[in-house]
Structure formats: structure tokens, C-alpha cells
DSSP file (Angstrom, degrees, kcal/mol; ACC not computed):
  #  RESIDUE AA STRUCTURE BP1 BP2  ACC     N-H-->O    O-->H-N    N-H-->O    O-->H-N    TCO  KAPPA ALPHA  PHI   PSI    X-CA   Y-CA   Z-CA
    1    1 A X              0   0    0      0, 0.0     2,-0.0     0, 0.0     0, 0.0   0.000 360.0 360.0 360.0 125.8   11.0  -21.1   -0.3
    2    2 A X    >>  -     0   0    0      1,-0.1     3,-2.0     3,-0.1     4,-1.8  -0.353 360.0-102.5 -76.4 170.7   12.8  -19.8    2.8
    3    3 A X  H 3> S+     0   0    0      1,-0.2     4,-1.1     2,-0.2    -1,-0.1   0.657 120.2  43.7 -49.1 -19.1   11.4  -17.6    5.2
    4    4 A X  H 3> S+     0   0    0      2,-0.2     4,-4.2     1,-0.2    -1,-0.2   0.819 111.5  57.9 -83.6 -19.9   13.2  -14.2    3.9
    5    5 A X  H <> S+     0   0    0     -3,-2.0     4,-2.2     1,-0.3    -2,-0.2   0.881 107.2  46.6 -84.3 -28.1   12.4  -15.2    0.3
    6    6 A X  H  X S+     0   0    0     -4,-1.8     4,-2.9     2,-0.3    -1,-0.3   0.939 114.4  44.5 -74.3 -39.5    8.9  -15.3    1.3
    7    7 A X  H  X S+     0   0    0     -4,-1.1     4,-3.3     2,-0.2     5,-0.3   0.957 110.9  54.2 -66.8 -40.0    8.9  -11.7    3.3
    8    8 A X  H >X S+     0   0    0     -4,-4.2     3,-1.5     1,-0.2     4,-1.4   0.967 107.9  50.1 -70.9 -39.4   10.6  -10.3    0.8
    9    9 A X  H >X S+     0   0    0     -4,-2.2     4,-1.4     1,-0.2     3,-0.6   0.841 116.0  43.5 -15.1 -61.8    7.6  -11.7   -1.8
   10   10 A X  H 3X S+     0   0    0     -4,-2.9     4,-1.8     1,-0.2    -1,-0.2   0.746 104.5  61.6 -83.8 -12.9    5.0  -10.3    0.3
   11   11 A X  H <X S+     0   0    0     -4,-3.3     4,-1.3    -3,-1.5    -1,-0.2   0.751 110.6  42.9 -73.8 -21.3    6.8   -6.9    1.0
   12   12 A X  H <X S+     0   0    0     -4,-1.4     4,-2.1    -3,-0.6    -1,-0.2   0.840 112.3  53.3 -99.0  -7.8    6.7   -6.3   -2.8
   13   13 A X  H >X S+     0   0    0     -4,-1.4     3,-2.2     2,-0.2     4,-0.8   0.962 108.6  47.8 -49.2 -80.5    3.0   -7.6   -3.1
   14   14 A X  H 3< S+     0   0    0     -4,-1.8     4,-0.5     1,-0.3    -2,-0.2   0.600 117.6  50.7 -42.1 -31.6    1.9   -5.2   -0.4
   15   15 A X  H 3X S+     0   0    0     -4,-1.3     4,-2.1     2,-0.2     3,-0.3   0.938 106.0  48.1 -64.6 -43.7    4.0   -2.5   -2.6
   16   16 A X  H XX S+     0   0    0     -3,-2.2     4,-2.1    -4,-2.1     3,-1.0   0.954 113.7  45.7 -59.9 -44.9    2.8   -2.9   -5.7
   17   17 A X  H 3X S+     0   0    0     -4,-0.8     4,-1.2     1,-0.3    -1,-0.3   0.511 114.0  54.6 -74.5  -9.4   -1.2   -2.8   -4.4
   18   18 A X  H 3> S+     0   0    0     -4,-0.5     4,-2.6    -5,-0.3    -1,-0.3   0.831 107.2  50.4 -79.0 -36.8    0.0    0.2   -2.5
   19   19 A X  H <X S+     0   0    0     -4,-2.1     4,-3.5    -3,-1.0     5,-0.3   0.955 114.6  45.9 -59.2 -50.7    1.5    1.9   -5.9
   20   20 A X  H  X S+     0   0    0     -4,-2.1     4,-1.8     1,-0.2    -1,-0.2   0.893 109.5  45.0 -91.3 -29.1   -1.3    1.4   -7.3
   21   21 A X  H >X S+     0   0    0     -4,-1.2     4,-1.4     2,-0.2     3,-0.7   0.980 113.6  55.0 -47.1 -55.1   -4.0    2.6   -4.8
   22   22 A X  H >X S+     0   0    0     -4,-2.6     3,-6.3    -5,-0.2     4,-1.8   0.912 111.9  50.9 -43.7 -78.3   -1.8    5.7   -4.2
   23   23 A X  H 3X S+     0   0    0     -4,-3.5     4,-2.7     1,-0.3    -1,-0.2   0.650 109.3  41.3 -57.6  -1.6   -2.1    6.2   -8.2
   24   24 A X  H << S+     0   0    0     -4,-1.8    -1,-0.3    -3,-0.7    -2,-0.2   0.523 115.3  53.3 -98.5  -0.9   -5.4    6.0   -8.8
   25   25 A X  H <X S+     0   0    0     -3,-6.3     4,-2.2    -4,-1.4    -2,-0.2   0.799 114.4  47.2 -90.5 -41.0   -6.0    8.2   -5.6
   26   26 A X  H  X S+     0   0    0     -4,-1.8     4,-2.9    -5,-0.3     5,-0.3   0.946 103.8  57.8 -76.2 -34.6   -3.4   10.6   -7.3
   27   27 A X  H  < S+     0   0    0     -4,-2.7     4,-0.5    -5,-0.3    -1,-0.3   0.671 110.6  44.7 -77.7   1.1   -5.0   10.6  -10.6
   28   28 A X  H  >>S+     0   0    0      3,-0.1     6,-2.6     4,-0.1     4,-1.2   0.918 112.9  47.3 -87.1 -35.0   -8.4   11.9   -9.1
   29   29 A X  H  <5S+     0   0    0     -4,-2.2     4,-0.2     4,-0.3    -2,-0.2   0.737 122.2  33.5-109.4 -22.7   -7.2   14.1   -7.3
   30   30 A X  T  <5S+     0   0    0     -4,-2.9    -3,-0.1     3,-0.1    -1,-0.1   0.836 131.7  28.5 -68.9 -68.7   -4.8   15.6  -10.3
   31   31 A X  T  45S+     0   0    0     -4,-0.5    -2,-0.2    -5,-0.3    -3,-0.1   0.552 136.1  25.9 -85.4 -19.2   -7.3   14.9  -13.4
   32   32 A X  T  <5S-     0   0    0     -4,-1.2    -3,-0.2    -5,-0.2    -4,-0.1   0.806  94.2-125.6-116.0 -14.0  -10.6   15.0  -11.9
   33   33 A X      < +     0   0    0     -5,-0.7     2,-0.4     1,-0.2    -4,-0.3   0.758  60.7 149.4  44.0  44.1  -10.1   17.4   -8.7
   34   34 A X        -     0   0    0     -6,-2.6     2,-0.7    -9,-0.1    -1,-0.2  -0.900  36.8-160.4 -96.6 122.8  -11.5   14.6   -6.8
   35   35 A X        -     0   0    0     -2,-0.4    -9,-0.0    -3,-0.1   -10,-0.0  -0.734  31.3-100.9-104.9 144.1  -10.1   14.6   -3.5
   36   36 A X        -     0   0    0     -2,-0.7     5,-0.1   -11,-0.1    -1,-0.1  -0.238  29.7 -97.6 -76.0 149.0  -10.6   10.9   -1.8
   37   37 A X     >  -     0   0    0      3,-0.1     4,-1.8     1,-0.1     5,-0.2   0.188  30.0-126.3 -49.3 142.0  -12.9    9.6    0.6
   38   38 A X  H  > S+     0   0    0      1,-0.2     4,-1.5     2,-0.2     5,-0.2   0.843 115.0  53.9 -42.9 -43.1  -11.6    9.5    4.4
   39   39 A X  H >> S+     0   0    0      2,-0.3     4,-2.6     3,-0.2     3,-0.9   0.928 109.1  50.2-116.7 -67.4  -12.4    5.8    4.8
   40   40 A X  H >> S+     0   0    0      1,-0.3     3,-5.4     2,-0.2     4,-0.7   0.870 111.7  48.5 -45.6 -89.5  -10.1    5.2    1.3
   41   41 A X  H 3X S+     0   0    0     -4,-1.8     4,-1.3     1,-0.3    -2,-0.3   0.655 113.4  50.8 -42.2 -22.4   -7.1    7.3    2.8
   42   42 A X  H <X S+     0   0    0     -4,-1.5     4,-0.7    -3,-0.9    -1,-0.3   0.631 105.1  49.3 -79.2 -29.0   -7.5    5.3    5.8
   43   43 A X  H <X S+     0   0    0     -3,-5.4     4,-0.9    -4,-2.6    -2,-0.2   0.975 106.7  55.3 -64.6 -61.3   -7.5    2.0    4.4
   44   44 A X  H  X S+     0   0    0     -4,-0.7     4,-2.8     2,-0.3     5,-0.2   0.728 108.7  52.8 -85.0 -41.9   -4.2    2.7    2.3
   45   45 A X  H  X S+     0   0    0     -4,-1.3     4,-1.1    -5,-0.3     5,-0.3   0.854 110.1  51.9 -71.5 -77.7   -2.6    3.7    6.0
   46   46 A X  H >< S+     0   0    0     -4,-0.7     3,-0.8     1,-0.3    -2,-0.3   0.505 101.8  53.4  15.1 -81.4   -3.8    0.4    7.0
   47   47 A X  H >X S+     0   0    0     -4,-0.9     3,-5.7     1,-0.3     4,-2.4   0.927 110.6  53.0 -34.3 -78.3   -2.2   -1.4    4.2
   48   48 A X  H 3< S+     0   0    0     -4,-2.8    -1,-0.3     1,-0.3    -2,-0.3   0.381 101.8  54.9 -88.8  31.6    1.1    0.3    5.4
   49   49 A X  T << S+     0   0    0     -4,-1.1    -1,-0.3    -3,-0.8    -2,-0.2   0.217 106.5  46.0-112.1  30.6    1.1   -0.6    8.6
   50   50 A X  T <> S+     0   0    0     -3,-5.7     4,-1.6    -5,-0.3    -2,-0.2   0.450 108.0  60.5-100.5 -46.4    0.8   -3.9    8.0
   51   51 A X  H  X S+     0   0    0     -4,-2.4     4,-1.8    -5,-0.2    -3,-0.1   0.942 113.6  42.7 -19.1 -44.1    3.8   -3.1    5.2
   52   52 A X  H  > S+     0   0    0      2,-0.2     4,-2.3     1,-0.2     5,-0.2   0.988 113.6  44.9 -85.5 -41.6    5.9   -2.0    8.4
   53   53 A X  H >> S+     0   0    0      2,-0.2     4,-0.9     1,-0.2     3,-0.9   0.974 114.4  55.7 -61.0 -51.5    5.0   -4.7   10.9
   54   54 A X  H >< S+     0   0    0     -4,-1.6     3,-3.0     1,-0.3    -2,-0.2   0.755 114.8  38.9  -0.5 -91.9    5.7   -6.9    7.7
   55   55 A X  H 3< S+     0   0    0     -4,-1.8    -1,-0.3     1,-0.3    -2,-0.2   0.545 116.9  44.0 -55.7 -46.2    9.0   -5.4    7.5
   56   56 A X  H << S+     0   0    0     -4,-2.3     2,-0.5    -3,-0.9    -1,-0.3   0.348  83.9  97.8 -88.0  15.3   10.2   -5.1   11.2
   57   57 A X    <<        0   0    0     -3,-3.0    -4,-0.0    -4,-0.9     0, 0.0  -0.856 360.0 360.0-100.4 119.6    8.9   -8.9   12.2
   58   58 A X              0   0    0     -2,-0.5    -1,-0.2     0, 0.0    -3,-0.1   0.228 360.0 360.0-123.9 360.0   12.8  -10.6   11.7
């Protein structure tokens, strides 16, 4: 696999586990009025900014 096939692979892992943390953050906060832990909302920026370095390392 070349090296673009490969970024772009990891750029849509790191999306999909991003979709889905965002939705399960959005369905507490929507269906349960739970609003999420600091330490959660802080991971998820984590994630994407390793998504961006991901994405600007050419």
C-alpha cells in the first residue's frame, strides 16, 4: 500500500472513532441531559489533533 493510500486509511479510522465518540457524547447530552465529563471532551480534542497533524504531515 502506498504511502497516501495508507494516510488516507488512517484519516478515515481516526474519523469514524471520532463520529462515533461525538455521537454518543451527543446522545447524552440530547436524551439524557447528561452533559460530558471535561476529561472526555478533552480526549475527543486530542483525537483531532492528531486527525490534523495526520492530515498536514505530506
Amino acid at each position: 500500500m502506498t504511502d497516501i493510500k495508507q494516510k488516507k486509511e488512517n484519516v478515515k479510522v481516526h474519523l469514524k472513532d471520532l463520529r462515533q465518540n461525538l455521537k454518543k457524547m451527543h446522545l447524552a447530552v440530547t436524551e439524557e441531559l447528561i452533559l460530558p465529563e471535561p476529561n472526555e471532551v478533552r480526549r475527543i480534542m486530542d483525537k483531532m489533533d492528531q486527525l490534523l497533524k495526520l492530515i498536514e504531515s505530506k
